[in-house]
Structures are given as C-alpha cells and as structure tokens.
ZAKOL-402911 format. One record per atom (N, C-alpha, C): residue in one letter; atom name; x, y, z. Coordinates in Angstrom, 2 decimals. Example, Ala and Ser with C-alpha at 12.3 -4.5 7.8 and 13.67 -1.06 7.14 Angstrom:
<nodes>
NODE	rest	atom	u	v	w
NODE	a	N	13.19	-5.69	7.80 .
NODE	a	CA	12.30	-4.50	7.80 .
NODE	a	C	13.20	-3.30	7.80 .
NODE	s	N	12.85	-2.25	7.08 .
NODE	s	CA	13.67	-1.06	7.14 .
NODE	s	C	12.90	0.03	7.87 .
</nodes>
This chain:
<nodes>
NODE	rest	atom	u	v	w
NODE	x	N	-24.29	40.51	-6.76 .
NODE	x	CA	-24.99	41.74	-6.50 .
NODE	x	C	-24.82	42.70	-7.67 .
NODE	x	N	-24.04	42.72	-8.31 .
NODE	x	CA	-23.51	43.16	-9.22 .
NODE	x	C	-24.14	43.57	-11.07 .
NODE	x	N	-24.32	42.14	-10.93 .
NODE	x	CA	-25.54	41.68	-11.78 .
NODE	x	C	-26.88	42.23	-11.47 .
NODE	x	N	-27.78	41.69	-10.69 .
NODE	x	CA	-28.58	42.66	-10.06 .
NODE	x	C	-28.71	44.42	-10.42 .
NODE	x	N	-27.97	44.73	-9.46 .
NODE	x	CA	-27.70	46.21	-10.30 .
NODE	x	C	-27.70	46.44	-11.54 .
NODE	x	N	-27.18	45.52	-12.53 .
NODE	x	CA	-26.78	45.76	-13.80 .
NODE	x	C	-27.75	46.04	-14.87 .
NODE	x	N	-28.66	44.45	-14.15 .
NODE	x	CA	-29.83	44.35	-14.66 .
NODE	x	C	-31.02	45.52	-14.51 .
NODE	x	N	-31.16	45.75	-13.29 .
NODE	x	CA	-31.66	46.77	-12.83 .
NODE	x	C	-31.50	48.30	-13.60 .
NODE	x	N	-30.26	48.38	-13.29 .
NODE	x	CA	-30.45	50.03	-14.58 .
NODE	x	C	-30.41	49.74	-16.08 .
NODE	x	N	-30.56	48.05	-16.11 .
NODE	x	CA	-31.11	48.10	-17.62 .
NODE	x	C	-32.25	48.41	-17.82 .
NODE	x	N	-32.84	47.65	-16.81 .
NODE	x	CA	-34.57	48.18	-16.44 .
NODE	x	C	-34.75	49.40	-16.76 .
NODE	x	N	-34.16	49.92	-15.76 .
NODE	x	CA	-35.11	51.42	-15.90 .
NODE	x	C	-35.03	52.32	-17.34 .
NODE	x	N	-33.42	52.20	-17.80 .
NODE	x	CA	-32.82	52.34	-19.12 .
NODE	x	C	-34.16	52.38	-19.79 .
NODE	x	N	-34.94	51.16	-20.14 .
NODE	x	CA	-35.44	50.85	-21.10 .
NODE	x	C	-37.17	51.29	-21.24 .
NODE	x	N	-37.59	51.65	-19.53 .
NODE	x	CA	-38.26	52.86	-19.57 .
NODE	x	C	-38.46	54.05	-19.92 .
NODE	x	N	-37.50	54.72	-20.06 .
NODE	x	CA	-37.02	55.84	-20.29 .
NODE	x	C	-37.02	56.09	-22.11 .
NODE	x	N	-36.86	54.62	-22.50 .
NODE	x	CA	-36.97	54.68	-24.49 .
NODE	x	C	-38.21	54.41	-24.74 .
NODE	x	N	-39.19	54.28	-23.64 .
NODE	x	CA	-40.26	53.79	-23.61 .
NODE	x	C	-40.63	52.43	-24.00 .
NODE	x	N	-39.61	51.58	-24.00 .
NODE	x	CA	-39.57	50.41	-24.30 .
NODE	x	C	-40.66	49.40	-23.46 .
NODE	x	N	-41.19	50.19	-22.09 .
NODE	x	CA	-41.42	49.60	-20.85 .
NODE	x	C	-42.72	50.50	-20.07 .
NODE	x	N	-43.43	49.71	-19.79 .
NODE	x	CA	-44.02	51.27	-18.96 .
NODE	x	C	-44.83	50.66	-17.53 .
NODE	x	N	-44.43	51.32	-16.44 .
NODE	x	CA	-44.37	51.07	-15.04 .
NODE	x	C	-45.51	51.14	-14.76 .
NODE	x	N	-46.40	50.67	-14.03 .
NODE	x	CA	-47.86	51.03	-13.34 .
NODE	x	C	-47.45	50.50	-11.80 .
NODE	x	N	-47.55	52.03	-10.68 .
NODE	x	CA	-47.49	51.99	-9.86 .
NODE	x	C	-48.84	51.71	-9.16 .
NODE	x	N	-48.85	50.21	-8.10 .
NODE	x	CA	-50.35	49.78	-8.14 .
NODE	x	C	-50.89	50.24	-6.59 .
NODE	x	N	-51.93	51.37	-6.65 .
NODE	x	CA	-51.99	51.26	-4.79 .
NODE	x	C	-53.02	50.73	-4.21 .
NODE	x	N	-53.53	51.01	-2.99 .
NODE	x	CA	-54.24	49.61	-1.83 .
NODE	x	C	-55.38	49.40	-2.76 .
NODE	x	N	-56.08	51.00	-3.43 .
NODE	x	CA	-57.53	50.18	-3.75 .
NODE	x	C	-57.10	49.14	-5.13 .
NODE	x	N	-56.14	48.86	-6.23 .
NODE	x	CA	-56.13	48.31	-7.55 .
NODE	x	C	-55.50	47.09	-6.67 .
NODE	x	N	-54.96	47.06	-5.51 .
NODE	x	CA	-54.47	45.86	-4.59 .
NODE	x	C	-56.19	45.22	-4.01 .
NODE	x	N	-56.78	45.87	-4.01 .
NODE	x	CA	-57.98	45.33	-3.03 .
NODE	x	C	-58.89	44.24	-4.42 .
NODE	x	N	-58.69	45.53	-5.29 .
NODE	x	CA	-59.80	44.84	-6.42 .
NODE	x	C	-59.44	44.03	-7.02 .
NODE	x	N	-58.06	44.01	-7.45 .
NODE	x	CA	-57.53	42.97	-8.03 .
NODE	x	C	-56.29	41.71	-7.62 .
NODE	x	N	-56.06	42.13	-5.89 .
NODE	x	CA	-55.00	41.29	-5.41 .
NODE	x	C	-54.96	40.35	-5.48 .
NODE	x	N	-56.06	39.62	-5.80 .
NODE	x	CA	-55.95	37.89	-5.89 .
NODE	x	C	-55.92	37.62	-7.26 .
NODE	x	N	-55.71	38.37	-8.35 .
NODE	x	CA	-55.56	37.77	-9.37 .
NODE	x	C	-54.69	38.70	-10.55 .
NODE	x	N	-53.77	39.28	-9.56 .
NODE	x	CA	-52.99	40.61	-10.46 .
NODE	x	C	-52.19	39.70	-11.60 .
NODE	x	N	-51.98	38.56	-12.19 .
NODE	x	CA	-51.27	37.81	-12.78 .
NODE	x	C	-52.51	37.55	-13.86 .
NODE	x	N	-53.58	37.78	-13.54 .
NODE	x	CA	-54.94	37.40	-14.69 .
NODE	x	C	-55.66	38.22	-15.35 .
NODE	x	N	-54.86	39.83	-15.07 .
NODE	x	CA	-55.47	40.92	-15.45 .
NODE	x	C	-54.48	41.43	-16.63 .
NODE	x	N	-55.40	41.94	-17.69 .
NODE	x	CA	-54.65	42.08	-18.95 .
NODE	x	C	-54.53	43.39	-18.91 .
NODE	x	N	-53.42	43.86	-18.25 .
NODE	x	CA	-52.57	45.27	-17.95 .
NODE	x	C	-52.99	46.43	-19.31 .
NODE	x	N	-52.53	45.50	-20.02 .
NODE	x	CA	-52.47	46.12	-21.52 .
NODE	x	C	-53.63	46.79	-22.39 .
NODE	x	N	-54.34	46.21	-22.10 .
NODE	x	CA	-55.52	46.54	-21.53 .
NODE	x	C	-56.33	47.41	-20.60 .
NODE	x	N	-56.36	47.16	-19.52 .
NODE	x	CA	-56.79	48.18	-18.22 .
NODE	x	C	-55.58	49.57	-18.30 .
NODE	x	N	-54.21	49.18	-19.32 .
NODE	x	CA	-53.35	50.79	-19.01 .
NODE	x	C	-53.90	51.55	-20.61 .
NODE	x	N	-54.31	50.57	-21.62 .
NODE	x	CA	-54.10	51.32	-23.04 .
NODE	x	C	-53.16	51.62	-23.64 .
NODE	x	N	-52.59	50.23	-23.51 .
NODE	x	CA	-51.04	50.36	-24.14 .
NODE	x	C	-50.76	49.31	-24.88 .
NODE	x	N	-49.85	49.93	-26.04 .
NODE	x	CA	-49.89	48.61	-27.11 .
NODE	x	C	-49.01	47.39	-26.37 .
NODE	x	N	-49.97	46.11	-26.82 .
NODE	x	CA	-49.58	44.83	-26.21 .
NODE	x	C	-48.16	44.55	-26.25 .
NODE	x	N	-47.32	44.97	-27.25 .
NODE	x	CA	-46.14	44.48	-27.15 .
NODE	x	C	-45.40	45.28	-26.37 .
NODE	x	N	-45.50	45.83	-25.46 .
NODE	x	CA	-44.75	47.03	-24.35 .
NODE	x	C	-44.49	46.00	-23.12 .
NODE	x	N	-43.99	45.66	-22.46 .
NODE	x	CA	-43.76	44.97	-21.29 .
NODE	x	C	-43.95	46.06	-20.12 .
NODE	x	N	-45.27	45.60	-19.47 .
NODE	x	CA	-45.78	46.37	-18.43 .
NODE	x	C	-44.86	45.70	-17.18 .
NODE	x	N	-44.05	46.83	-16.25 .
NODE	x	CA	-43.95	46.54	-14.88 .
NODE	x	C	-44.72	46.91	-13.75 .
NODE	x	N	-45.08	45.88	-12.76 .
NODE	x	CA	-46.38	46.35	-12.00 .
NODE	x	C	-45.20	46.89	-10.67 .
NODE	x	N	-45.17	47.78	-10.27 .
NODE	x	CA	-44.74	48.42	-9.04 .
NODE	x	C	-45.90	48.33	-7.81 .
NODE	x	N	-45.33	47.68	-6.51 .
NODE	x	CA	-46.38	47.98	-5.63 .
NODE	x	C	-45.49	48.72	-3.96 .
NODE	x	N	-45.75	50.13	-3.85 .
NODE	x	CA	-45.10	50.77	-2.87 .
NODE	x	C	-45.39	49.96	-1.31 .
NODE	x	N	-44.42	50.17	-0.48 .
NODE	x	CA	-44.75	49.24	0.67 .
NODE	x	C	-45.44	50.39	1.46 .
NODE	x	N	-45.93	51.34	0.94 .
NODE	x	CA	-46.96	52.32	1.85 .
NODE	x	C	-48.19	51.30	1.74 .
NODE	x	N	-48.58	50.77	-0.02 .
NODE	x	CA	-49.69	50.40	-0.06 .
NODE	x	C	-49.53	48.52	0.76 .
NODE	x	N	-48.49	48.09	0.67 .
NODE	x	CA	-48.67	47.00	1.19 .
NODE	x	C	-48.69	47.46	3.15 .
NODE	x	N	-48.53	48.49	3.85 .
NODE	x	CA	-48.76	49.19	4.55 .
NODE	x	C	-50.15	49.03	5.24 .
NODE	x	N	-50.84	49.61	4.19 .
NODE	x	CA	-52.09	50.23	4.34 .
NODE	x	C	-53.24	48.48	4.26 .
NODE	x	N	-52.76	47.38	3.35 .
NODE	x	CA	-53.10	46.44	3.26 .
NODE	x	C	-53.00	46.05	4.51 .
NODE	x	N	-52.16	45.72	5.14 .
NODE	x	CA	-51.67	45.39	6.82 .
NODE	x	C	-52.54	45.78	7.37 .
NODE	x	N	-52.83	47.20	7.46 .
NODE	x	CA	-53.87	48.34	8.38 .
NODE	x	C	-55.22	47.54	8.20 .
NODE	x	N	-55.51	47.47	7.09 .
NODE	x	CA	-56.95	46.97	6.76 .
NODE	x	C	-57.18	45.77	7.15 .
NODE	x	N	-56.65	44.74	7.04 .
NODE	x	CA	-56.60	43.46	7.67 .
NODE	x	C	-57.21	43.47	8.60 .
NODE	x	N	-56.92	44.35	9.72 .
NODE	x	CA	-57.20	44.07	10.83 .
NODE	x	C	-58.59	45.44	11.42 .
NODE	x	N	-58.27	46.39	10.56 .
NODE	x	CA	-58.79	47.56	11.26 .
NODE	x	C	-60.74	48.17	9.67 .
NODE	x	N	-60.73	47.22	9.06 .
NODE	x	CA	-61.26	48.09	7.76 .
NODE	x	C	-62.59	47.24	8.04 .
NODE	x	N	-63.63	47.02	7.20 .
NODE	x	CA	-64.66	46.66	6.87 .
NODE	x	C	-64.46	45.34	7.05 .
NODE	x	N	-65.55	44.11	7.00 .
NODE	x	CA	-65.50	43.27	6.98 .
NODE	x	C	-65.13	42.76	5.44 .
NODE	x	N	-65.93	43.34	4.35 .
NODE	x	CA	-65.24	43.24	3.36 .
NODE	x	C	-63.85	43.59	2.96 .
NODE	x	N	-63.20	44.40	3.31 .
NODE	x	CA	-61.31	45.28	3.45 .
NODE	x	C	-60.62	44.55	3.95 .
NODE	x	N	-61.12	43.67	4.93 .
NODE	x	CA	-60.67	42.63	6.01 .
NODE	x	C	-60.24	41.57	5.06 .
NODE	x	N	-61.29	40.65	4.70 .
NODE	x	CA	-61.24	39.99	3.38 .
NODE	x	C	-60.41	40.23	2.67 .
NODE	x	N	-60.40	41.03	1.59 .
NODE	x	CA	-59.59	41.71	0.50 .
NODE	x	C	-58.28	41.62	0.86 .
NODE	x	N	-58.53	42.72	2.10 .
NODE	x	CA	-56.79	42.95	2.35 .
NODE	x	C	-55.96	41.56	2.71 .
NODE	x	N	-56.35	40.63	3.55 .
NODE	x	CA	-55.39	39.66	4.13 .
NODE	x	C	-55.61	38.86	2.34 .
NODE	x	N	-56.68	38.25	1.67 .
NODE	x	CA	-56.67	37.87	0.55 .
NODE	x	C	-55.19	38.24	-0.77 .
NODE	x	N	-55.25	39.51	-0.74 .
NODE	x	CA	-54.28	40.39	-1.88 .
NODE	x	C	-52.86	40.02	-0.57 .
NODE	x	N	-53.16	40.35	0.40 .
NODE	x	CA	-51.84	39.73	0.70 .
NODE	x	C	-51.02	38.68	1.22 .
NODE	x	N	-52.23	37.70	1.04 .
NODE	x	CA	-51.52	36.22	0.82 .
NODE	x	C	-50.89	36.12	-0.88 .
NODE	x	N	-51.66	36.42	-1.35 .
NODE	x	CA	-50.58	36.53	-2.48 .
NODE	x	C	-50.07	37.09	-3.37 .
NODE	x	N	-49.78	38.45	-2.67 .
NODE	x	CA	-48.57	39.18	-2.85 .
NODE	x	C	-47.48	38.11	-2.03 .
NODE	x	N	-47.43	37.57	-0.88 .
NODE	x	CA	-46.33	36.79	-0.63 .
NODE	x	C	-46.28	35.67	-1.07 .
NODE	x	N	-47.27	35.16	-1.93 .
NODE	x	CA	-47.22	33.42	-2.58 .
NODE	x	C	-46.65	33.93	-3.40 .
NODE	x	N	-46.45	34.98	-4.28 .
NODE	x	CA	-45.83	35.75	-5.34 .
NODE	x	C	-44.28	35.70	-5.36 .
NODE	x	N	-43.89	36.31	-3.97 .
NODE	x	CA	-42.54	36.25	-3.90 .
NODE	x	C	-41.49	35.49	-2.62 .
NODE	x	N	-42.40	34.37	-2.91 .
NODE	x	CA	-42.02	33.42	-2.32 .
NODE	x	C	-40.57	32.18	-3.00 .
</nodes>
C-alpha cells in the first residue's frame, strides 16, 4: 500500500512541474467518446505538446450520471451510456 501512495504523490508531484496534465472527463466527453477513449489523440483534442503525458480523470458523479442514462435517457444516451460503460469496466478489469 505503501508503494501505491508513493507512487501516487509522485503523480501528482509531477503535475504540479507541469510535467503532466490531467483532463477531468465528464458524462458528455464519456458519451462521445466512451467506446474508444484509448483511440483519441488527447494531445490533440487538449493542445498540448505531445510529449506531456496526459492523465484522463473520470469522477464517479460522471460514471453516476452514465448509470442514470442507461436506463432513464434517450434511446440514443441509452446506447452510449451502457456502451462507454462497458468499457470503462473492460478497462479496469
């Protein structure tokens, strides 16, 4: 656990020198792009020089709100949402 931690406030550490830069992702950049957030060139869509190591943050409000939609949104939201969150969990599986 230890490690973990360690690693962890190296992380953020290295945000902070700007070594790193965070993109916090919510339901709609989850809707449009949940099935293929691994195929999208960050670096790109943020405007940031390529050699920066982008971290994608996703709040569990928005994986939340994904849940909500599943069941309660458009027939298209419906789609999307259970879609982006099959794999958000094939992800961290």
């Amino acid at each position: 656990m230890e490690t973990c931690a360690d690693r962890l406030f190296d992380e953020i550490k290295s945000w902070g020198r700007g070594e790193a830069v965070a993109a916090v992702l919510d339901t709609n950049v989850l809707l449009k792009f949940g099935t293929g957030l691994n195929q999208v060139d960050w670096s790109v869509k943020l405007k940031e020089r390529r050699n920066v190591p982008i971290v994608l943050v996703i709040p569990v409000k928005a994986i939340d709100e994904l849940d909500n939609l599943k069941n309660r949104g458009t027939s298209e939201q419906r789609t999307l949402a259970r879609l982006a969150l099959r794999r958000l969990e094939a992800n961290f599986e």
